[in-house]
C-alpha positions as a printed NumPy array, in Angstrom:
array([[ 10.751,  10.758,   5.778],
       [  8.881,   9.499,   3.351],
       [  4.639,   9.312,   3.127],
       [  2.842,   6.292,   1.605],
       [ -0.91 ,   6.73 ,   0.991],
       [ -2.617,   3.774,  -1.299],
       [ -6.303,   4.67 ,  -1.951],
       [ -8.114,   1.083,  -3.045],
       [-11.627,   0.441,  -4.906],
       [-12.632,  -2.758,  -3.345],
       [-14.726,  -4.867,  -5.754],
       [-18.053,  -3.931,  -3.827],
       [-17.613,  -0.309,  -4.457],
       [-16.169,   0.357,  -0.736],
       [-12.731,   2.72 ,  -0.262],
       [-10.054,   1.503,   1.891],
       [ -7.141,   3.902,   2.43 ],
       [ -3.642,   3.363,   4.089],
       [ -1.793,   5.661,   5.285],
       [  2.266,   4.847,   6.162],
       [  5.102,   6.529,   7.066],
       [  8.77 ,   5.763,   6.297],
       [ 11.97 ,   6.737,   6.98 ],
       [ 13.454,   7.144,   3.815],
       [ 12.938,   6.117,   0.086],
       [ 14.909,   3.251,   0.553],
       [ 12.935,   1.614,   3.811],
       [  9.654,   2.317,   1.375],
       [ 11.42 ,   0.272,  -0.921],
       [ 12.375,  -2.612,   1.36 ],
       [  9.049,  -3.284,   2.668],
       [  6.811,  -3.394,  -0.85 ],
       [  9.273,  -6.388,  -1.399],
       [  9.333,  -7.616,   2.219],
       [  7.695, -11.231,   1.97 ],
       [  5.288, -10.852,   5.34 ],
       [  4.013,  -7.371,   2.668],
       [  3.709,  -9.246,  -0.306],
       [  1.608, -11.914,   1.612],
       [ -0.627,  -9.913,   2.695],
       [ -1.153,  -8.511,  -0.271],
       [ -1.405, -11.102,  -2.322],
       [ -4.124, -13.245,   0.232],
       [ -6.035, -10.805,   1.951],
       [ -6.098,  -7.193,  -0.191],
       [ -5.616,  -7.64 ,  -3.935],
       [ -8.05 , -10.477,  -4.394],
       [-10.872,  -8.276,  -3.191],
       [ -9.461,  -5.041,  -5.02 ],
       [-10.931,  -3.498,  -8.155],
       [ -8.49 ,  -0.503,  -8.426],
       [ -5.315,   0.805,  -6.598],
       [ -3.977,   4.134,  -6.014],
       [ -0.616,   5.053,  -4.669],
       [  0.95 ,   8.142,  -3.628],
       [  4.524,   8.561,  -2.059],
       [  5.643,  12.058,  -1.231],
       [  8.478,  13.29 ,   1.218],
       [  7.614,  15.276,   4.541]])
């Protein structure tokens, strides 16, 4: 399994963190392209984010 923990600076100073869980390297991989992901990402997080974060470990 693999962990996925993004830590995020939004632009008025406030921390956001997510905290995901995959099966393997490869499903991590599939859904930071997945276009319902990058939608998100693009309209509702990054416009309102003034740093990023990311950590991916294995448990």
């Amino acid at each position: 399994m693999v962990k996925h923990v993004i830590l995020w600076t939004l632009k008025d100073e406030l921390f956001l963190m997510l905290d995901s869980t995959f099966d393997d390297e490869e499903a991590l991989k599939a859904y930071a392209v997945n276009p319902a992901h990058m939608a998100v990402a693009d309209g509702k997080v990054r416009p309102y984010t003034k740093t990023r974060s990311c950590l991916d470990f294995k448990i």
